[in-house]
C-alpha positions as CSV (number, residue, x, y, z in Angstrom):
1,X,0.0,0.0,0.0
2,X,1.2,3.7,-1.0
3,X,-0.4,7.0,-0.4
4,X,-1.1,9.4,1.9
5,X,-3.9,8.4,4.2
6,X,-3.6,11.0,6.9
7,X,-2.2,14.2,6.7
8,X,-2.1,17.4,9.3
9,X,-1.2,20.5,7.7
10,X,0.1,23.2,10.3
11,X,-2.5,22.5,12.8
12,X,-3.0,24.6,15.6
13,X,-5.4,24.1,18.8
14,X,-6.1,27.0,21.6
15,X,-8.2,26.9,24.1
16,X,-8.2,30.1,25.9
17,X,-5.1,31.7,24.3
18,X,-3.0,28.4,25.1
19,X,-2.0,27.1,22.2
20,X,-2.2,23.0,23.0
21,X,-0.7,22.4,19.3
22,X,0.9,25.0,17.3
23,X,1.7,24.3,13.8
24,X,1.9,20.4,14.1
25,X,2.5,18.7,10.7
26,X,2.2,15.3,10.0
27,X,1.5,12.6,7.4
28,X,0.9,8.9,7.6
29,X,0.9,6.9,4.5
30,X,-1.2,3.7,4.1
31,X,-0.5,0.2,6.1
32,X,2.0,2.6,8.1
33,X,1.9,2.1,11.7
34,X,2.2,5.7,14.2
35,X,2.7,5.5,17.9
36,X,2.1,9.1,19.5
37,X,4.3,9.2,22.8
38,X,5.2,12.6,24.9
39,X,4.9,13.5,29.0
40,X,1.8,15.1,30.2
41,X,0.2,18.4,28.6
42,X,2.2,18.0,25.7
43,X,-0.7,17.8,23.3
44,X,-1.1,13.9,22.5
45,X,-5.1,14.1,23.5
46,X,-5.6,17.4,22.0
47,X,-3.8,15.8,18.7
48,X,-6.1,12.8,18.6
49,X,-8.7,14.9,19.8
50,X,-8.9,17.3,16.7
51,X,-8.5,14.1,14.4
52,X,-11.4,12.6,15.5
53,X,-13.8,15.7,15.4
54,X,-14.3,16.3,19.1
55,X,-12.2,19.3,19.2
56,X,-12.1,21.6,15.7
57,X,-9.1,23.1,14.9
58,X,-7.9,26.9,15.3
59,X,-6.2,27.1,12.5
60,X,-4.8,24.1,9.7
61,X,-5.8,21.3,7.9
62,X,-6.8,17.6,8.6
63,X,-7.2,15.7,5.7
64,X,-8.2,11.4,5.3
65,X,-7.7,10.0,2.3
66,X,-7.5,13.6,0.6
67,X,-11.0,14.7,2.0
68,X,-10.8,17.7,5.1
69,X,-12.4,16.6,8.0
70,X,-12.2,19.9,9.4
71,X,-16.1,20.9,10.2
72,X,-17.2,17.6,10.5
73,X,-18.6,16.4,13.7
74,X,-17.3,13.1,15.3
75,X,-20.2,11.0,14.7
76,X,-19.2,11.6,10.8
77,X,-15.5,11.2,11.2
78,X,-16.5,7.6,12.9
79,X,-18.6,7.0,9.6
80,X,-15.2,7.3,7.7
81,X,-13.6,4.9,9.8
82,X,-11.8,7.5,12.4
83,X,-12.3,6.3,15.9
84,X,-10.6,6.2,19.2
């Protein structure tokens, strides 16, 4: 398997004026296997968090298979086959 299957463009979270993820790129290609490790409050949650839907994004780009999943809600990112 090839291709990009995930990829975060410059993705930025704040809550509040804290930025939880600033600028956070990333790509995963197809059959590829990721592990997301880091000590507390570095952002792993908030990371998975605005993949999934339950948190939207301040700024960036979160793209499946080539299709932004930026306003959709987590119900219809679970439909794509996005869950935690």
């Amino acid at each position: 398997m090839s291709g990009k299957i995930l990829q975060i463009e410059n993705l930025t979270v704040s809550f509040d004026g804290f930025k939880a993820l600033n600028a956070l790129n990333f790509i995963m290609d197809a059959g590829e296997l990721r592990v997301v490790i880091g000590p507390n409050g570095a952002g792993k949650t908030t990371f998975l968090d605005a993949i999934t839907g339950k948190v939207q994004p301040t700024e960036g780009r979160v793209l499946f298979k080539g299709r932004s999943l930026r306003h959709l809600s987590e119900h219809q990112v679970a439909r794509l086959g996005i869950g935690r």
